[in-house]
N, C-alpha and C positions, 0 to 999 in steps of 0.2 A: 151509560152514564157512570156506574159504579169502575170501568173500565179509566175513567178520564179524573174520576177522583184519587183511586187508587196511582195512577201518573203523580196527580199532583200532590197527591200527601206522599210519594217517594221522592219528589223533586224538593220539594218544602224542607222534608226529613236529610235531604242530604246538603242541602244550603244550610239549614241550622247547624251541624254538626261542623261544616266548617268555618261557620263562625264561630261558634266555641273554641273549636282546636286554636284558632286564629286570638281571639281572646286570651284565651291560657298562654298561649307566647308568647302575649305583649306581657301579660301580668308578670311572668318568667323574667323579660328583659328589663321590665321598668326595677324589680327587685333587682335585680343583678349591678342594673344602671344606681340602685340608689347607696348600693354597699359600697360601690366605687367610690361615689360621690364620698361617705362618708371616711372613706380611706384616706381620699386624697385632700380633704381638708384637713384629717391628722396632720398629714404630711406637709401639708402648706404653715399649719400653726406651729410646725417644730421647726421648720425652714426660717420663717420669719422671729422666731426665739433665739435658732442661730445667727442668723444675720443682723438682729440687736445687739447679742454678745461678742460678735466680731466686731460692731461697728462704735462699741463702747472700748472694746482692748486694739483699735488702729487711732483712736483717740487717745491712748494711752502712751500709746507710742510714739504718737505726732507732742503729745506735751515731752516727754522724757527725751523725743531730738531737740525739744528747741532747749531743754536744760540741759543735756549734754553739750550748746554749741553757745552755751552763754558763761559770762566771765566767774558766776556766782559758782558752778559746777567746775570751773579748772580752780578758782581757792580752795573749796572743799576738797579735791582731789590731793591737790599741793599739800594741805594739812595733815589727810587722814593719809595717806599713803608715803609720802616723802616726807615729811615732819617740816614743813616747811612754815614760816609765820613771817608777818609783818615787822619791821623793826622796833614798832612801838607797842606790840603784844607781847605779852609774858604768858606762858604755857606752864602751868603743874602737871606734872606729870607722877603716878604713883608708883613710889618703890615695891617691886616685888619681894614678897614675906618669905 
């Protein structure tokens, strides 16, 4: 009998140990798994910061085409660049000192 217990408390002792071993590896990877995770939502809330601040400066741009293609943006041009004005506007202009 002592013969069959001795079996079974080495068979016992060697199942527990590799459930521990086995335990401790998952602990390992769930840690590993959780550092990621916290990585890559950094990365997702900087992504999505980005992609607000592009999607705000292509809005920027879509206004600034449609006032480069409208009539208001070729008088202001005609004016401040080629001094150009209406016939019934009078322009001051200041002497330089």
């Amino acid at each position: 009998m002592s013969k069959r217990r001795a079996k079974r408390r080495g068979g016992t002792l060697s199942v527990s140990i590799i459930v521990i071993a086995f335990l401790v590896v998952m602990v390992v990877q769930v840690v590993q798994l959780k550092q990621k995770e916290s990585t890559y939502a950094a990365q997702k809330a900087e992504l999505e910061k980005q992609y607000t601040k592009e999607s705000e400066r292509a809005d920027e741009i879509e206004s600034m085409q449609q006032y480069m293609q409208s009539d208001q943006y070729k008088e202001d041009i005609a004016k401040s660049k080629l001094g150009l004005a209406y016939d019934n506007e009078i322009i001051f202009k200041e002497k330089d000192k």
